[in-house]
Every structure is written in C-alpha cells, then in structure tokens.
N, C-alpha and C positions, 0 to 999 in steps of 0.2 A: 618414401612412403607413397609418392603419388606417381604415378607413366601418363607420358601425354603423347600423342599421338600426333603431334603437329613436330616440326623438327626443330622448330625457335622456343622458346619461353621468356616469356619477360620476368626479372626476378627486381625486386629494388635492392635485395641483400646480395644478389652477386648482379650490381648494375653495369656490366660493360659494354652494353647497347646503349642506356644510359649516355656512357662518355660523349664527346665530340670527338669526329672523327677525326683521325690527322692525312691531309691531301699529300700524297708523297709527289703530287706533279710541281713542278718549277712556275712562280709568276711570271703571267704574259700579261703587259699592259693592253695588248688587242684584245684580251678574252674580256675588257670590262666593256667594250661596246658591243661584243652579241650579247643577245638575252636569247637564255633557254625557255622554251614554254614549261609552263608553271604546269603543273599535275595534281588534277583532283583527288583530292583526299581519300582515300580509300581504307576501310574500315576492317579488319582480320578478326579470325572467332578463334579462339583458345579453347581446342579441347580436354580437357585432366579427364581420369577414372581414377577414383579416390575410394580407398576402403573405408567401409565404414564399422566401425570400433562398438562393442557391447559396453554398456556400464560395469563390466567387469577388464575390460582389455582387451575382448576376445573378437578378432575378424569375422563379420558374421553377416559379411555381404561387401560392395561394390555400390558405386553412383559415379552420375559425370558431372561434372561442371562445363558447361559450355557456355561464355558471355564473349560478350564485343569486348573491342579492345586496339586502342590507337595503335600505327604501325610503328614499329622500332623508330622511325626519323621522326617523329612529333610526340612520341609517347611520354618524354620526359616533358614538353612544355606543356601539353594537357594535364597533363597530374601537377603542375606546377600553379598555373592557371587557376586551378580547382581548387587549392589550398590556399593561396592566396588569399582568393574571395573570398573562403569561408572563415579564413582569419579576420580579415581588416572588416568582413561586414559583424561581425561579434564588436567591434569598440563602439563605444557610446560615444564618442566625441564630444565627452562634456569640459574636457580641460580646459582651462581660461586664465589670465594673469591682466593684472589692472597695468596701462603703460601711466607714465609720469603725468597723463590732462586725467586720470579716472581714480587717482592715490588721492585719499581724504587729506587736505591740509595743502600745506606750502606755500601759499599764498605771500607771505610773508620776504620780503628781501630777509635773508641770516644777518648779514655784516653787511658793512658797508663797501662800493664798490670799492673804491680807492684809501690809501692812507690807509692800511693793518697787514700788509707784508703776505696777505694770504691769497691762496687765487680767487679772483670772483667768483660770487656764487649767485645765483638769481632764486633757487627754490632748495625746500629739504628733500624735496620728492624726485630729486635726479634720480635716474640710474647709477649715477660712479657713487651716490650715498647710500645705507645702510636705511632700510625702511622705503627705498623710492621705490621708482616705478619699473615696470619689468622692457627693455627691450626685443622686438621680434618674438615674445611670448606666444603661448600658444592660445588660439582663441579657439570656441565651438566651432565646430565644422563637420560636417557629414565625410566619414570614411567608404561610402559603403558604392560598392561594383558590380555593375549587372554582369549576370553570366546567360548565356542560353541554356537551356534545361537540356536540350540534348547532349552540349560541352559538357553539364554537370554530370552526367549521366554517364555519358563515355568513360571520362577521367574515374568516375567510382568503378564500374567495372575496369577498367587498366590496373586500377591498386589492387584488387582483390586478383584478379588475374596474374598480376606480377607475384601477387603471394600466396600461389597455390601451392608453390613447391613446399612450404611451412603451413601449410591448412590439413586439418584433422577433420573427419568427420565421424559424430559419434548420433548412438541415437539418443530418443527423448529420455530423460533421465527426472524429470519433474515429477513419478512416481515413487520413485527411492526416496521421498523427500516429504512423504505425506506426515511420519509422525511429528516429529521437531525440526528447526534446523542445527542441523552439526557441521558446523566448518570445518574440524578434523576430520570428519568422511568427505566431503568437500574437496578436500587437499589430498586424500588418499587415492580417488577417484582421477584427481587432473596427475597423480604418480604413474596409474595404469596406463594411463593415457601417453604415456610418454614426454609429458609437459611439464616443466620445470616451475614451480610458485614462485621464485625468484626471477623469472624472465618475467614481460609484459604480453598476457594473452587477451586477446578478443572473443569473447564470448556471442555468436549472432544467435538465436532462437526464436521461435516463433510467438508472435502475440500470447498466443493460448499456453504458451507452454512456463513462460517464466512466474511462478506460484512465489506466493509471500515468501516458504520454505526455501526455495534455492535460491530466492534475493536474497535474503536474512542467512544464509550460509555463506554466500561468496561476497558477502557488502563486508566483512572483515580480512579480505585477502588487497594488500594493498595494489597489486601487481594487477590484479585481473579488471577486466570489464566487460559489462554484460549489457549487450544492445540487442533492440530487437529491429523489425523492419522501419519501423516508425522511427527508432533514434538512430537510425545507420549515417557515418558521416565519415568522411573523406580523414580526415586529421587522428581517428582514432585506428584506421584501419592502418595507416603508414607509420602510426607510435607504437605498433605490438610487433612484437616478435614470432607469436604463434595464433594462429587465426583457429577458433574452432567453429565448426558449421552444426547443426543439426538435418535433418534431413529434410523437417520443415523449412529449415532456411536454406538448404541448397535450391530444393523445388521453386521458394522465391525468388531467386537470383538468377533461377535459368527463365523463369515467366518475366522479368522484367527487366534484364541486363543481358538476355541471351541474343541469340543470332536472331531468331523469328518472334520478336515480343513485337504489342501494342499498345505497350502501355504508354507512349506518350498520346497516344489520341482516345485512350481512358481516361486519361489526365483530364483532358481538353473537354470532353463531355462530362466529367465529375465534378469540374469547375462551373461551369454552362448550367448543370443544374443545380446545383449549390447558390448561383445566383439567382436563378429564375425561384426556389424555395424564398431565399434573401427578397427579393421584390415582392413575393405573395404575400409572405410574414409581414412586410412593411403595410402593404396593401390594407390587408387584414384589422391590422391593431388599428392603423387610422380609421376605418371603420367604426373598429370598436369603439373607439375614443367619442368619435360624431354621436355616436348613438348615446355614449352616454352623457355627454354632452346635455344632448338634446333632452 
C-alpha cells in the first residue's frame, strides 16, 4: 500500500536490521588493542507516498510522510531506550513490606531457650515464622529515568517510520458521525479500509477532529485506539499492528518529526513563556493579597 523512495526501510514486523549482526571474520586477540574512531551519530529521513483512502475505500489522492529516523546500527537501541523510560517512569513506587524491627509484637522470648527439644527461638516476628517480618522486601523508591527530548523524539519517529509499511491514510471522517454514534458503521468503515477489528489498530487524528460521536463509536471496539497529537506515545505505536493516520496527522508528524522541523526550540520558548506567565501570575495575586490585606 505504501512505495518509499529511499532503498532501506525500517520495519519492527519484518525486523532483520533489527538483529545483531553475525562477524564472519575469525578472533584476533591484537584487534582488542586498536581502537577504531568512534562515528558520530548520523540521523536518516524516511521518505513513504502513502495513498490516501475516502471514508468509502476509494483512492482519492496521495501524501508523503517524511520523518527522522535512527540509522539501522542504533535504531533498535533507540526505540528500546524510549520504551523503557516510558515504562519504568509510569510505576508509582509505592511498594513496601515491614522487615522483622518494623512487624507490631515479638517482643516476647516464645519458649524457653534451653530444655524443650525445639530450636531456639528469640522472636515471633522472624522471617522463617508465619506473620514475621519480610526479608530484602521492597521498599519505596523512585523508578523514574531521564531521557533527552530529542532521544525522545527520534525514537517516536523511528516506530512510526518502521511502521509505515502497515500505516493507512484516510481522510477526516468526523462528519459521517454528526447524527449518533454507531459502532457497526464504525467497524464497516475500518472493513473498507482494509483493517481487520480483530487486529490491534492505532488510530492518530487531529485535536479538532475527534467529536464525542467517533469516541463514543470506536470506545466499544476493544482492539482499536484512538490518540491524538497531545496523547501520542511510544508503547502504543509498537502494540498496534495497523497504524492509521489522517491527513491532519500526517501534516503534524512531518512539522514536528520531519527532516526540517523546529519544534524542539518551540518547545524551549513555549516553556520560557509559560514560566515567565507562571511568575507574573504569582506576582500578581501576591499583590492582590497585600492590597487586601491592607
């Protein structure tokens, strides 16, 4: 469904870039005393033209996808990296187990030490007893891993790149949806479409475009998922099997994942004023406060 223009593709469903390589040369114990110069990092664009699909099935134009995208030898530990993080920084780290000084009781010698044939015991609250205390248990603790936003960044365009070859693109369809919602049109719709209800599909779309109507139609499809730019994440884009785009979300993924974006120093000014707001606010009320105060 899609031609790329470039002569590689990264795929995660046909991962054999992926692998590690096998060195057919023989070990030489002198090759561990050269060191090769190390090679900076170098970034590749993945071009697709992807048809784009009517709310009836029907070809009824073309678009490109063009994002950044780690080179085959790092592209596996980037996307690795990136899910990671986004895993272990989701636990709350609130698990915890009392050891044998923090277990209510035991104080008490049980038996006596000597003369009853049984092994010494000093407390109820051992560990080898039923009720004691926990050994090596898990206590609170912070799971959570800084990533660089641009790592972050990379890594999400490499998955969505790797899964161009299973990415659809349809247009807006949130006007087919104005009277009710109907999940069996819903599901007749993702048939046109070439996409199985029984696989897991990624649904991306724009802000403006996901209406009560087509939540409230695809929130009973157990398989589907429907993000927009604001909930885009790493871990759902590599759990689906068929990715579908809108046109508003291709347009966002080549302005902010493509070859020529600037969106990390948007970032960095959106934040900058967002703070400087944040201090005025503060600023302000304290004011306000004095005056009433006063």
């Amino acid at each position: 469904m899609a031609t790329f223009t470039s002569t590689t593709s990264l795929s995660f469903f046909s991962s054999s870039i992926f692998l590690p390589k096998l060195s057919s040369s023989t070990f030489r114990p002198n090759s561990l005393k050269t060191k090769t110069p190390t090679k900076p990092l170098s970034l590749t664009s993945q071009l697709a033209t992807l048809p784009v699909l009517s709310f009836t099935g029907e070809r009824i134009g073309e678009t490109q996808l063009d994002l950044k995208s780690a080179p085959p030898d790092t592209a596996r530990a980037v996307v690795h990296r990136g899910i990671i993080t986004d895993l272990q920084n989701k636990r709350r780290g609130t698990a915890s187990t009392l050891t044998r000084g923090e277990v209510r009781g035991g104080g008490k010698k049980p038996y006596p030490q000597k003369k009853t044939g049984r092994a010494r015991r000093g407390s109820t609250r051992s560990p080898l007893r039923p009720g004691g205390g926990v050994v090596f248990g898990p206590k609170p603790r912070d799971w959570s891993i800084k990533i660089n936003r641009k790592e972050k960044r990379l890594a999400i365009s490499t998955a969505i790149a790797s899964a161009v070859i299973n990415t659809i693109v349809v247009e807006e369809f949130g006007d087919k949806f104005e009277g009710k919602p109907r999940t069996k049109e819903f599901i007749a719709a993702m048939k046109r479409w070439g996409i199985d209800p029984k696989e897991k599909s990624l649904f991306l779309m724009g802000e403006d475009e996901v209406s009560d109507n087509v939540r409230l139609s695809s929130r009973n499809i157990g398989t589907l998922k429907m993000l927009t730019p604001r909930t885009l994440n790493l871990f759902d884009i590599l759990n689906s099997d068929k990715l579908v785009l809108t046109t508003a979300a291709v347009d966002f993924l080549n302005q902010r994942y493509g070859a020529n974006n600037n969106a990390y120093e948007d970032e960095e000014e959106e934040e900058q004023e967002y703070e400087e707001e944040q201090v005025q606010g503060t600023g302000t009320g304290t004011e306000a406060d004095e005056n009433s105060n006063s």
